[in-house]
C-alpha positions, 0 to 999 in steps of 0.5 A: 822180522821188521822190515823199513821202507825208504821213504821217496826222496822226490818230496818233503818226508813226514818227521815221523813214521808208521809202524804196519803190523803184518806183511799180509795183503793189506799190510804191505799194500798199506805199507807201500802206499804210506811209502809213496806218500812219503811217509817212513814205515816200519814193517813187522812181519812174523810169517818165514815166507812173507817176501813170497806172499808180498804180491804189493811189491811188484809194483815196486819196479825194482832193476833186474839185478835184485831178482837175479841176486835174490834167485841166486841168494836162494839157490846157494843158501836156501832158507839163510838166502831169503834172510840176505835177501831181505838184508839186501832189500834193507839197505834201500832205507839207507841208500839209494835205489841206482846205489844199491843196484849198482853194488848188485851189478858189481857183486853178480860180476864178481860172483859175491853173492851175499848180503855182505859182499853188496853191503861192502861193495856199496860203502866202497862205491859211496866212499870212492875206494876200491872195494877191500876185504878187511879180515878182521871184520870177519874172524871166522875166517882163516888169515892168509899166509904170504910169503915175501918174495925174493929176487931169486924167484923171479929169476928161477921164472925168467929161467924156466920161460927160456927152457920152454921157449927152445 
């Protein structure tokens, strides 16, 4: 698995980045010092529980949403959840931290919780639209069936209340 740091926007970035071989102790701690000075980094880890180990990372400060997500993202997808998670995590290479934590707020509100559900609602976020789920992106999914709705129907409605209403 790889894993990129964002670099810190407050000071001039390095036009080149590190790569750290594993995400032990040393590794990620070399990792978030590297990111702090500025400098991007590529993270190449191969172990499946490395977030858990990743003792450096709480030093990362992140808002409270990102462990809610995570925890939530692990209860309901178990193994698949760490995968969405550190997806998640990702989009910090390319997005703001206030970003990225307001599209998690947004997705814990709605109930949305996966990788793709953040990614969207943070485009939407950035691009200025309300958030829209275009089913062709997604072809596993069945396509609703809608039916036009006639005059008639909102009649029989109109109908209906003024039965209850005696």
């Amino acid at each position: 698995m790889s894993h990129t740091a964002r670099p810190n926007t407050h000071s001039p970035s390095s036009d080149r980045s590190v790569v750290v071989v594993g995400g032990g102790f040393s590794g990620l701690a070399a990792a978030i010092e590297l990111t702090m000075l500025n400098i991007p980094v590529v993270l190449l880890e191969q172990k499946p529980n490395a977030l858990d180990q990743a003792k450096p990372l709480a030093g990362w400060n992140l808002p409270a949403c990102f462990d809610e997500m995570r925890r939530l993202m692990e209860a309901r997808l178990a193994k698949k959840g760490k995968r969405e998670y550190v997806q998640t995590l990702r989009l910090l290479e390319t997005f703001a931290l206030d970003e990225v934590a307001a599209a998690l707020g947004d997705a814990l509100r709605l109930g949305t919780i996966s990788f793709d559900a953040v990614k969207h609602l943070l485009l939407g976020r950035i691009e200025q639209r309300p958030p829209r789920l275009d089913l062709e992106n997604y072809p596993h999914l069945p396509l609703p069936q809608v039916a036009t709705t006639a005059a008639s129907d909102y009649l029989a409605l109109l109908t209906t209340q003024r039965l209850e209403a005696h």
